[in-house]
C-alpha positions as CSV (number, residue, x, y, z in Angstrom):
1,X,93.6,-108.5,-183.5
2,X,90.2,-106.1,-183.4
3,X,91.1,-104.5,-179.9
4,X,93.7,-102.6,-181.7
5,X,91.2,-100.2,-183.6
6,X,91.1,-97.1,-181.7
7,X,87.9,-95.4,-182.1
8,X,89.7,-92.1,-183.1
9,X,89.8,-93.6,-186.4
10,X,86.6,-94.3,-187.2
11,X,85.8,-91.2,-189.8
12,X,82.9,-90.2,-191.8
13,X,82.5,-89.5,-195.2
14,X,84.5,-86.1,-196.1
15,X,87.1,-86.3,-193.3
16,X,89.4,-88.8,-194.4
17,X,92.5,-89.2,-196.8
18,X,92.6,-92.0,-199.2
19,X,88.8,-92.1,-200.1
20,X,89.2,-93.6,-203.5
21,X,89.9,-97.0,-201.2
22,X,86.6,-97.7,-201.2
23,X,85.8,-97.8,-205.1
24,X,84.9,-100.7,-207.0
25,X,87.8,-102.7,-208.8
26,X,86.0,-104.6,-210.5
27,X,82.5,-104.6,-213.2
28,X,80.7,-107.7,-210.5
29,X,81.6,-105.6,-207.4
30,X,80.4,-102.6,-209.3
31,X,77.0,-103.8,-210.7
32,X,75.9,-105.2,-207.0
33,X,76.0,-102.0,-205.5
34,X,79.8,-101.0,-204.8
35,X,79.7,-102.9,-201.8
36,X,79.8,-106.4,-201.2
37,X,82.1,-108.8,-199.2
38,X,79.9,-112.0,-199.0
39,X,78.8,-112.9,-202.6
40,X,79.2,-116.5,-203.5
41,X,81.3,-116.9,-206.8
42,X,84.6,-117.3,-208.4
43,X,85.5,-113.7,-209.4
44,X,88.6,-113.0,-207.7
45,X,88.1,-109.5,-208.6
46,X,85.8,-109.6,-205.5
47,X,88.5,-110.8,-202.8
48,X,90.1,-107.3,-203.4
49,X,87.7,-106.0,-200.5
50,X,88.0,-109.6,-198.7
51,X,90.8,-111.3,-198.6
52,X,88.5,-114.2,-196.9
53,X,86.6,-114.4,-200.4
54,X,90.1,-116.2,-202.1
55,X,89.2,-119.8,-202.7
56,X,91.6,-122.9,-203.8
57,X,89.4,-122.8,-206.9
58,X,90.7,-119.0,-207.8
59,X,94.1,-120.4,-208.9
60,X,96.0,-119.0,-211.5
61,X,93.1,-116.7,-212.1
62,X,93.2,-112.9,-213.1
63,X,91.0,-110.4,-213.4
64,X,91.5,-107.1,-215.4
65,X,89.1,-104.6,-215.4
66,X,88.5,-100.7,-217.0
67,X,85.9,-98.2,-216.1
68,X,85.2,-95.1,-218.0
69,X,84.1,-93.0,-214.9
70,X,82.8,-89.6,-214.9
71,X,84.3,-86.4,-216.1
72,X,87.1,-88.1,-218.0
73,X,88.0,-90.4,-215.0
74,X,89.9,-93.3,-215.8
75,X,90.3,-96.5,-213.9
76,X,91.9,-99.3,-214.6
77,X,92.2,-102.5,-211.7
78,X,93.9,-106.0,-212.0
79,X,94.0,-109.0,-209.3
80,X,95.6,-112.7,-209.8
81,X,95.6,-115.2,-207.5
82,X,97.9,-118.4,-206.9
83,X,97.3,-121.5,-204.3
84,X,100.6,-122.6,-202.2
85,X,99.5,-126.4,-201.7
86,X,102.2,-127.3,-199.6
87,X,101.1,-123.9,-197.3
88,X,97.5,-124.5,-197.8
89,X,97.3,-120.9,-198.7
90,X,95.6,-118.8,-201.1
91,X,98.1,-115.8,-202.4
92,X,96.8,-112.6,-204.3
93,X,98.3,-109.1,-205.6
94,X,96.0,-106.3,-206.9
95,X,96.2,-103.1,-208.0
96,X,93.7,-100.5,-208.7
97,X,94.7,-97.2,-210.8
98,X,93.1,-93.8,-211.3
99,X,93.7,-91.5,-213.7
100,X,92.2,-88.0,-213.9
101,X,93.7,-86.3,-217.1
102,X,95.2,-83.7,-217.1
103,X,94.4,-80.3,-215.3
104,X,95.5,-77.0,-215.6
105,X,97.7,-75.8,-212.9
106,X,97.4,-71.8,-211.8
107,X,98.4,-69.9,-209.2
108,X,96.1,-67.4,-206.8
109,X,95.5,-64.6,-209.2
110,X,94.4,-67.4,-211.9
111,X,97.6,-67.1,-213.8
112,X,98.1,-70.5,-216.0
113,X,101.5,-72.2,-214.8
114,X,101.2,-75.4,-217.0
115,X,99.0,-78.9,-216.4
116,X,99.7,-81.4,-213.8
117,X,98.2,-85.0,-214.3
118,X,96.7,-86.0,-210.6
119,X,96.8,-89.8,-210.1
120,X,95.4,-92.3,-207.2
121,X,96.8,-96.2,-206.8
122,X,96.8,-98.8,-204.1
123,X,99.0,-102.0,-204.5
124,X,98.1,-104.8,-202.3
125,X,98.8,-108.7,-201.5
126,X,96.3,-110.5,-199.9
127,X,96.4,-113.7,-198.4
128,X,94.0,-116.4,-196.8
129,X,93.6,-120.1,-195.3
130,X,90.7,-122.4,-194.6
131,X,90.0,-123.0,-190.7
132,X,88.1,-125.8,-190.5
133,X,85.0,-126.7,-192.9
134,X,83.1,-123.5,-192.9
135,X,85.4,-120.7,-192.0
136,X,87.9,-118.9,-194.4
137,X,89.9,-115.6,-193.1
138,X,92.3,-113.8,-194.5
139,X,94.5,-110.3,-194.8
140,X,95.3,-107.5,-197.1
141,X,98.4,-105.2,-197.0
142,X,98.2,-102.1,-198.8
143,X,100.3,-99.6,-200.2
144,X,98.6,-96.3,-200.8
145,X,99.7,-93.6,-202.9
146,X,98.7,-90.6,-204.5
147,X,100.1,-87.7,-206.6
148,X,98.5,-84.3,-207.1
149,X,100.8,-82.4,-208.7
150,X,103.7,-80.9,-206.0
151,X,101.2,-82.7,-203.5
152,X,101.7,-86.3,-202.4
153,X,101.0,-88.8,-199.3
154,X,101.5,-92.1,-199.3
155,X,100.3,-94.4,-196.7
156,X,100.1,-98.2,-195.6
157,X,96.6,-99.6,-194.6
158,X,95.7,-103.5,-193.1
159,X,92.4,-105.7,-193.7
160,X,91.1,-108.1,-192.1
161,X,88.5,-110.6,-193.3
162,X,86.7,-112.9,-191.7
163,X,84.1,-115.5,-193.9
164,X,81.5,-118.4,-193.1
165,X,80.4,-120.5,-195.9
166,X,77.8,-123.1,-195.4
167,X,78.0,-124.8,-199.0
168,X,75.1,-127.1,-198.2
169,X,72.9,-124.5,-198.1
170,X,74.5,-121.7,-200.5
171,X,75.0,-119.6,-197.3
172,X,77.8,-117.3,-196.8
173,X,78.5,-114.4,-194.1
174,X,81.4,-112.3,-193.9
175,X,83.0,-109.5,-191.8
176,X,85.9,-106.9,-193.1
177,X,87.8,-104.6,-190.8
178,X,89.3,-102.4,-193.4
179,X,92.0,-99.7,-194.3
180,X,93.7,-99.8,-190.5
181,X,97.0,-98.1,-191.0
182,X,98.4,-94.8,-191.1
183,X,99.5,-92.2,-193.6
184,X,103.7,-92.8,-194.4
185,X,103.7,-89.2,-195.8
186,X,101.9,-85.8,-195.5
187,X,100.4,-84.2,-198.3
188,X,102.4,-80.8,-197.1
189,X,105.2,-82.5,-196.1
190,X,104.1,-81.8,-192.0
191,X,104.1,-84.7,-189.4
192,X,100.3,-83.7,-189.3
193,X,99.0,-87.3,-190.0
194,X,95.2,-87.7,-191.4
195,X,93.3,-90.8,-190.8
196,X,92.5,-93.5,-193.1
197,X,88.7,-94.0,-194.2
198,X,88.3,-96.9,-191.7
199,X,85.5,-99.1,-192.0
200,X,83.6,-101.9,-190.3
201,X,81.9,-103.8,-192.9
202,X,79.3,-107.1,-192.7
203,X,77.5,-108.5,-195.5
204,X,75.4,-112.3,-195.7
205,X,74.8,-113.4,-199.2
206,X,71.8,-116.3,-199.6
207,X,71.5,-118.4,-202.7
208,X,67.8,-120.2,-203.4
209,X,67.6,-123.7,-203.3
210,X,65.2,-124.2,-206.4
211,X,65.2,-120.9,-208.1
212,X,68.4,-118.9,-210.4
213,X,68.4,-116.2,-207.6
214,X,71.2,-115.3,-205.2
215,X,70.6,-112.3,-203.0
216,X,73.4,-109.9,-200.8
217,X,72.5,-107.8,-198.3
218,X,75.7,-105.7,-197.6
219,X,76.3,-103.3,-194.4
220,X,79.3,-100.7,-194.3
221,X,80.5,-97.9,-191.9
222,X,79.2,-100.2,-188.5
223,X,81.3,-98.3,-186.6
224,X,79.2,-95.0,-186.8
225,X,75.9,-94.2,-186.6
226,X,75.5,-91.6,-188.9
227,X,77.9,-91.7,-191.9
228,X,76.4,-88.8,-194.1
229,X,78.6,-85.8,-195.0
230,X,76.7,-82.3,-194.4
231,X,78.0,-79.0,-196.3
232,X,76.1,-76.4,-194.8
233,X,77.1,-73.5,-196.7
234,X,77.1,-75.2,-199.9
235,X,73.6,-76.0,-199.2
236,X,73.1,-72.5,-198.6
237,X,75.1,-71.3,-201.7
238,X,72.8,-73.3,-203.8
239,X,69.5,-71.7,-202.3
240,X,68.2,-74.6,-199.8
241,X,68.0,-73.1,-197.1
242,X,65.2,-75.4,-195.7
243,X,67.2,-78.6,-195.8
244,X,66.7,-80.5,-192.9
245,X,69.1,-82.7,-191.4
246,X,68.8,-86.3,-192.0
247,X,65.7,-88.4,-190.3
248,X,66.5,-91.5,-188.1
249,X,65.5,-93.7,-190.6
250,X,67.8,-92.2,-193.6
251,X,70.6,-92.8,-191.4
252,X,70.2,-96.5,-190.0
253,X,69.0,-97.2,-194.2
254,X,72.8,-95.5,-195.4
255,X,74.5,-98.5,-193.8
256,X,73.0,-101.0,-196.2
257,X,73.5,-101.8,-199.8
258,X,70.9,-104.7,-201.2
259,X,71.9,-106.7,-204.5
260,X,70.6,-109.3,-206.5
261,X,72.2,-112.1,-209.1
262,X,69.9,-113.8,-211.7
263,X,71.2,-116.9,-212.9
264,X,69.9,-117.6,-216.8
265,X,71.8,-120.6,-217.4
266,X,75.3,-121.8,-216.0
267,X,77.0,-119.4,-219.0
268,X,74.9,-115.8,-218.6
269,X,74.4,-114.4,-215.2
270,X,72.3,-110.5,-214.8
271,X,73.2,-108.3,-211.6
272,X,71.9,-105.7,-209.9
273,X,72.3,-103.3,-207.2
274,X,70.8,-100.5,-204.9
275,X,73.2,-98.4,-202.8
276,X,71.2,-95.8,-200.2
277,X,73.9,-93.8,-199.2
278,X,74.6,-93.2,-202.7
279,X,71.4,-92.1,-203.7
280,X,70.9,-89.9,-201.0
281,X,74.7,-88.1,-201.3
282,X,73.4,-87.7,-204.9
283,X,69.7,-86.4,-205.0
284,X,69.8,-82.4,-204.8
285,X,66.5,-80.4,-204.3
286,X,66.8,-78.8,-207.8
287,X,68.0,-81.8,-209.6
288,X,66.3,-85.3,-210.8
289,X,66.6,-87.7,-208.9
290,X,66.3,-90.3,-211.4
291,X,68.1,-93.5,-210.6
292,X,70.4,-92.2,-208.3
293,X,72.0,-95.2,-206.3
294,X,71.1,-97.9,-208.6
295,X,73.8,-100.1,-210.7
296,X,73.3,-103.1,-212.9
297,X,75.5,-105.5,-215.3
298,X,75.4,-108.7,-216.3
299,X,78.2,-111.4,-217.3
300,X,79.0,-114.0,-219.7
301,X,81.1,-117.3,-218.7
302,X,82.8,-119.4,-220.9
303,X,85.3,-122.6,-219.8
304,X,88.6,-120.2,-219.5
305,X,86.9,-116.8,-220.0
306,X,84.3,-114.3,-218.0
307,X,83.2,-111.2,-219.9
308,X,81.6,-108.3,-217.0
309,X,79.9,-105.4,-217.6
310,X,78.9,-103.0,-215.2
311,X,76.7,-99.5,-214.9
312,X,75.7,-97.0,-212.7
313,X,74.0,-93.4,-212.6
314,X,75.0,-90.4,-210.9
315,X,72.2,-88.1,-211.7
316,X,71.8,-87.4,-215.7
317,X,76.0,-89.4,-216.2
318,X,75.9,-93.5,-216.4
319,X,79.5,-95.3,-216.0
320,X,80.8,-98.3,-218.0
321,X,82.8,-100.9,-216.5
322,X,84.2,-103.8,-218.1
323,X,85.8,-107.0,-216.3
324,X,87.7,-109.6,-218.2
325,X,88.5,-112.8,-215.9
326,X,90.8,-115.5,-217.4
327,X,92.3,-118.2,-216.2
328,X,96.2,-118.3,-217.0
329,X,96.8,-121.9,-215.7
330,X,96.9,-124.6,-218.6
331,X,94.3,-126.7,-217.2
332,X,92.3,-124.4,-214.8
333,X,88.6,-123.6,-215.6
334,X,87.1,-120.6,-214.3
């Protein structure tokens, strides 16, 4: 199924529709970094980026989640998950939602027409069966829309997920082709398609034998070599006129996103995360850096219940993400 991609579709950062794809759906996802598709768990939150993440144990599980993002931003996300014994088959649907309040709506001269309330959602089913011991793969169909006013696209998109899980030794690698599809409908109604924000995505998560620590190491855009996005003359608007294009180094580091999960007891688990890309596309020359890049959370897990908190800074704003997984089975334990 891989030899399909076409390497036309591989696009950086900036030159894609559909970019709100690649947003966390969930506080767990969020607090290790935004990207991660091989942590060891039970959140079915997390399969939304991996459909070879669903497990026989995420049965009649659901996760809701709300994050209070930036500027007014809202986002809300939910996943549940059934398993289809007599298919031995795991079975998800997902959606995540963004709202950005309303705007006001002029014309060229500035004249005030009225407000228009812009809106991003993806609706997906995702689906995934055990091949032999270790291996787990899967695949996620997609239904993408958004809605800007008198400007909307719609699009369909496919994943595929591929994951190893060595259980002995709390060992699990995984691979994610994601968002191959095509665009159903043209923002101005032309047959002038734009490509999806394909990505190539490999992550291996360890957990320590005799210690509460599991650790991620997560890498995204394989497909290209340098993923940053470059605005010259805003650069040049702002009065950095010496920026330099990015070093070697900056651009092999952008691919990776390292987390880290502290176990305190079997009911209260502490995450953290450090995205490079992020903190780069963030740090200005005239602004603190601060913490740029980093995210934390941390989660509370009762028998039927997880409570999941999430954070992040972008420069001087934080965000606040809150997961609630439950299990809606009668007997099922999270």
């Amino acid at each position: 199924m891989f030899c399909i991609i076409r390497l036309p579709a591989q696009t950086l950062g900036g030159n894609a529709v559909f970019n709100f794809l690649a947003q966390s759906n969930t506080a767990q996802l969020s607090a290790l970094g935004g990207v991660n598709v091989s942590a060891i768990g039970n959140d079915v939150g997390m399969a939304f980026h991996n459909p070879a993440l669903l497990r026989n144990g995420m049965n009649q599980q659901m996760s809701a989640s709300f994050n209070s993002f930036l500027a007014g931003i809202r986002n809300y996300s939910l996943t549940t998950a059934v398993h289809a014994e007599e298919m031995q088959t795991n079975f998800a649907v997902g959606a995540n939602y963004f709202d950005y309040g309303n705007i006001t709506q002029t014309d060229a001269s500035g004249l005030i027409l009225g407000t228009f309330r812009p809106v991003d959602y993806v609706v997906q089913v995702m689906a995934s069966r055990q091949y032999h011991e270790r291996f787990r793969y899967g695949a996620t169909l997609k239904y993408i829309h958004s809605n800007y006013g008198q400007f909307r696209s719609s699009g369909l998109a496919l994943d595929i997920g591929l994951s190893y899980y060595d259980s002995a030794n709390q060992l699990q690698v995984s691979v994610v082709v994601k968002n191959m599809g095509t665009q159903l409908s043209t923002y101005d109604g032309s047959n002038r398609k734009e490509e999806l924000p394909f990505d190539l995505q490999a992550g291996v998560t360890k957990r320590l034998e005799n210690a509460p620590f599991q650790f991620s190491l997560t890498a995204h855009h394989l497909q290209a070599f340098n993923t940053y996005y470059n605005d010259t003359s805003f650069r040049a608007r702002e009065g950095e006129n010496g920026y330099a294009n990015n070093t070697t180094v900056q651009k092999i580091f952008s691919h990776f996103v390292l987390s880290a999960q502290v176990f305190l007891s079997d009911k209260l688990e502490i995450d953290a995360g450090y995205n490079f890309q992020r903190r780069q596309d963030l740090n200005a020359f005239n602004v603190t850096s601060g913490l740029n890049g980093f995210t934390f959370g941390t989660a509370v897990m009762l028998k039927k219940l997880q409570i999941r908190y999430a954070a992040g800074f972008y420069q001087s704003n934080l965000f606040n993400q809150l997961s609630l997984n439950l299990n809606w089975g009668r007997g099922g334990v999270l």
